[in-house]
N, C-alpha and C positions, 0 to 999 in steps of 0.2 A: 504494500500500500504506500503510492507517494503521498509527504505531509507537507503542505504547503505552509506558509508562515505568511498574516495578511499583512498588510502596514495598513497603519490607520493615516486617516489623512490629515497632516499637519507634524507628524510625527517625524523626528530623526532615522533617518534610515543606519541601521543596526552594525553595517561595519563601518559608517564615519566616524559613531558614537566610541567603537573599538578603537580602531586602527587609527585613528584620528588623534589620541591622547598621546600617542609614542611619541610622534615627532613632536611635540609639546615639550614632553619631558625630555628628551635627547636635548635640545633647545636651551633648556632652562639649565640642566645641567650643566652643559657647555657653559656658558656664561657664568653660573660660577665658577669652573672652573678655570676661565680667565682670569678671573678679580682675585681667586686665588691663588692662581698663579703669579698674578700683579704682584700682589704683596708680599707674598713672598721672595720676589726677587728685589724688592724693595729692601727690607731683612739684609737678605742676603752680599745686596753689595758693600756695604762696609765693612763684612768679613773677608770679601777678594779684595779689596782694595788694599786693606790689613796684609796679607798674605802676598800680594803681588810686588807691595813698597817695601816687607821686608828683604826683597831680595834687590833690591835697585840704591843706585848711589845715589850720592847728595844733589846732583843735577837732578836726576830727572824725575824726582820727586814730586816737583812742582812745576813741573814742565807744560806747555800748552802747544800744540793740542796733547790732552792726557792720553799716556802711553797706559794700557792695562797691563801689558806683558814688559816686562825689562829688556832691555837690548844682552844684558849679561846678568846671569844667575849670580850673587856676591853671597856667595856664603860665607864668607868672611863677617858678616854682617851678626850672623850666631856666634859665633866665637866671639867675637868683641863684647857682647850683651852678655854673654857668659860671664867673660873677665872681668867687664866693668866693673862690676859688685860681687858679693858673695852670693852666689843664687845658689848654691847646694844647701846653703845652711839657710837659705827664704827658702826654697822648696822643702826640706824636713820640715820649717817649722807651720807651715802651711799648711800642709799636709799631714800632720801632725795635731795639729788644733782642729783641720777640719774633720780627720775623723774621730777623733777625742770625742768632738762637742755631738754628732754623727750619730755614733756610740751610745755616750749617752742620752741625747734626748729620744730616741729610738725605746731606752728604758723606762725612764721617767714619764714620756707619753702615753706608753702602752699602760704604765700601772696605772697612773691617774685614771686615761679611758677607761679602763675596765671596772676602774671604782664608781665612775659616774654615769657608764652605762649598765652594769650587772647586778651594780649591790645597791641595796636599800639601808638608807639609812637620812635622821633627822635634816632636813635643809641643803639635799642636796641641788637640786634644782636649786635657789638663790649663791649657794658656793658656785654652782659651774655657771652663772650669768653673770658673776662677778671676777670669776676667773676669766669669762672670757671678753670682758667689757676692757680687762687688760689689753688686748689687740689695739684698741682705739687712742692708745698712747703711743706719741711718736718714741723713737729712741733718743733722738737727743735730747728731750724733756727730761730721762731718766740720768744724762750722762756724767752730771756733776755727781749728782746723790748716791750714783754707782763707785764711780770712781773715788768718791771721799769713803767709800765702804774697803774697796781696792785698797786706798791707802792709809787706811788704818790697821787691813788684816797684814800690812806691809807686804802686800801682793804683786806692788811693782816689778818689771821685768821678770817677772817668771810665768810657768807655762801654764798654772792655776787661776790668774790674773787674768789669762785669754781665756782659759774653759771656761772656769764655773760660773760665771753669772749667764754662758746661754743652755745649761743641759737643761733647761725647761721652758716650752716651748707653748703658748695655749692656742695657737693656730694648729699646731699639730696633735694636740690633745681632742682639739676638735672633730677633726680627719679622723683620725682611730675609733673615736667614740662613736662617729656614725658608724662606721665599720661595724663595730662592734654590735649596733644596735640591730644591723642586716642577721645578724648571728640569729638561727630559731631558741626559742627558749627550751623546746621539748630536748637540744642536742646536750643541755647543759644539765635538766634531768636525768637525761639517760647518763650522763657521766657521774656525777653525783650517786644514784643509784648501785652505779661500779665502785664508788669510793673513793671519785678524784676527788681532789680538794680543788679548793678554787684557784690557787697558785698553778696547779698542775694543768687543770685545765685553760686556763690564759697562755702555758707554755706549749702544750702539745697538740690545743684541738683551735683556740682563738687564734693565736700567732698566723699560723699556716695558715687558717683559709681567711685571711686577711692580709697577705704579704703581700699584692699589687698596692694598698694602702699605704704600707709599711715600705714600700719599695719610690712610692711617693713623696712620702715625707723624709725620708734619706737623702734623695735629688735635691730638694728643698734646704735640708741643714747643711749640705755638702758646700753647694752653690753658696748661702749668706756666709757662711764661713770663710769660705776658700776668696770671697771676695770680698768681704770685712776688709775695711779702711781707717774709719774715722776713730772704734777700740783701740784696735794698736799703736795706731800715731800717740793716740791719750798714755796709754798705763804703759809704754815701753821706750825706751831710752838706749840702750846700750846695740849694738848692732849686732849681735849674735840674736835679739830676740825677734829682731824686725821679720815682717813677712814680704810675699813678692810682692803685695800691691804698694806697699809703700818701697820696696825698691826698683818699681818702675818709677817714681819722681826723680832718682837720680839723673836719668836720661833726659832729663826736662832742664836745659840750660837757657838762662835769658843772656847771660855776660857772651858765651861762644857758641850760643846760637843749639838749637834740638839736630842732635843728631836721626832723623826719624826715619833711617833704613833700620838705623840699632834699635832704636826705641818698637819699631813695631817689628821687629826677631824678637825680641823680650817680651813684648804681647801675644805672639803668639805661642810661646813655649809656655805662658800663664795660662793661656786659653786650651789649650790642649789637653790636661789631665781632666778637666769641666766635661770637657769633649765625649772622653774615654769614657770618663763617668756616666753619661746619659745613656752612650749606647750602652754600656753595659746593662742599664735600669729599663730598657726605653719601654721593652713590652709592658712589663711590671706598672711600668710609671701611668701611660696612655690608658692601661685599664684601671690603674687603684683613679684617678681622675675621672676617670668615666662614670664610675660607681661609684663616689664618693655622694654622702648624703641620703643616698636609697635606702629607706626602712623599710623593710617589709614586716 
């Protein structure tokens, strides 16, 4: 038996209504995908620009019309920025504070989170709106009151002075805690039931299936650390304690002028472990953001 199909009349005929949408959305997609591509290359040329002058000499730095590529690779240009300063002992110490602080707030987040999302107890909801009402203070606001804290506990130039006023972090208390909250409650009865304690369970069953979060907020400490300035200028003085960011100003001369082939070989050898860093997180990172805030 043939089944015919009527149109009514006035009506859309059935495969414009179809076939009709596609080139629509091919369309639209495209066109973001220009704007994001725009922007992003928008981003991205300051970083080639960075990377192309660190290999070019003092001429054609500022040369017109601009050159992207150098007439000659100077790598010599590394080795200078190397020499110029002590960068072995800014990269330990760098890298050294940033995974210290890293570290710890990774510990001190998770515990907080999990006190303020799992446990019951008097006031907590007004403690965590006041804990997190802290965010809305800048840091320099806090810099004097810190540092006269610093220089009382005679914290100056040492590597305590750098850590401990950031191993607690309430932006990232916050992060974990939604996490946390995505957790079903029935997973924590049924561990209970077995005899975990709640330490045990924060370590074996919460941690792990919240590590894109965790993998987040790591990115996040790594990064303000590793590129913390305005701290270490303040509480450090001797030059063994300095980090890279303050010894890229060495390269900044007004009497004989910026050397800025050196200057940006020394920005990039700063910028490179950040680098390393992201990709190492990147999956981790992209989904604990994704899902960050989902309650279920």
């Amino acid at each position: 038996m043939n089944e015919t199909i009527t149109q009514l009349p006035g009506q859309p005929r059935m495969h414009t209504a179809i076939f009709g949408r596609r080139p629509q959305k091919a369309l639209s997609a495209g066109v973001w995908y220009l704007i994001l591509g725009f922007v992003s290359l928008l981003v991205v040329i300051p970083f080639i620009w960075m990377l192309s002058t660190s290999f070019k000499s003092a001429n054609e730095v500022f040369s017109y019309p601009i050159s992207w590529l150098p007439n000659q690779l100077r790598w010599e240009n590394y080795v200078n920025a190397w020499k110029a300063a002590p960068f072995a002992r800014y990269f330990f110490n760098s890298f050294f504070i940033a995974f210290a602080v890293t570290f710890g707030q990774l510990i001190s987040c998770s515990l907080a989170a999990f006190a303020f999302a799992r446990m019951n107890f008097k006031g907590k909801n007004f403690m965590f709106t006041l804990f997190l009402s802290t965010t809305m203070i800048s840091t320099q606001v806090t810099l004097i009151p810190s540092f006269l804290v610093i220089k009382y506990l005679n914290w100056q130039d040492t590597y305590q002075g750098l850590i401990v006023p950031f191993l607690a972090n309430a932006f990232g208390v916050f992060m974990i805690r939604q996490a946390f909250l995505s957790l079903p409650r029935e997973l924590e009865d049924a561990a209970k039931l077995d005899g975990c304690s709640r330490l045990r369970f924060l370590w074996q069953i919460a941690i792990p299936l919240t590590r894109p979060v965790l993998s987040a907020q790591a990115l996040f400490a790594f990064m303000g650390n590793w590129n913390s300035y305005l701290w270490p200028l303040v509480v450090t003085n001797r030059q063994e304690m300095r980090t890279l960011q303050i010894g890229l100003r060495y390269f900044v001369s007004q009497e004989g002028g910026t050397q800025w082939g050196v200057y940006m070989a020394a920005a990039v050898m700063v910028t490179i472990p950040v680098i390393l860093f992201y990709f190492l997180v990147q999956k981790s990172f992209v989904e604990g953001i994704a899902t960050t805030g989902i309650k279920r």
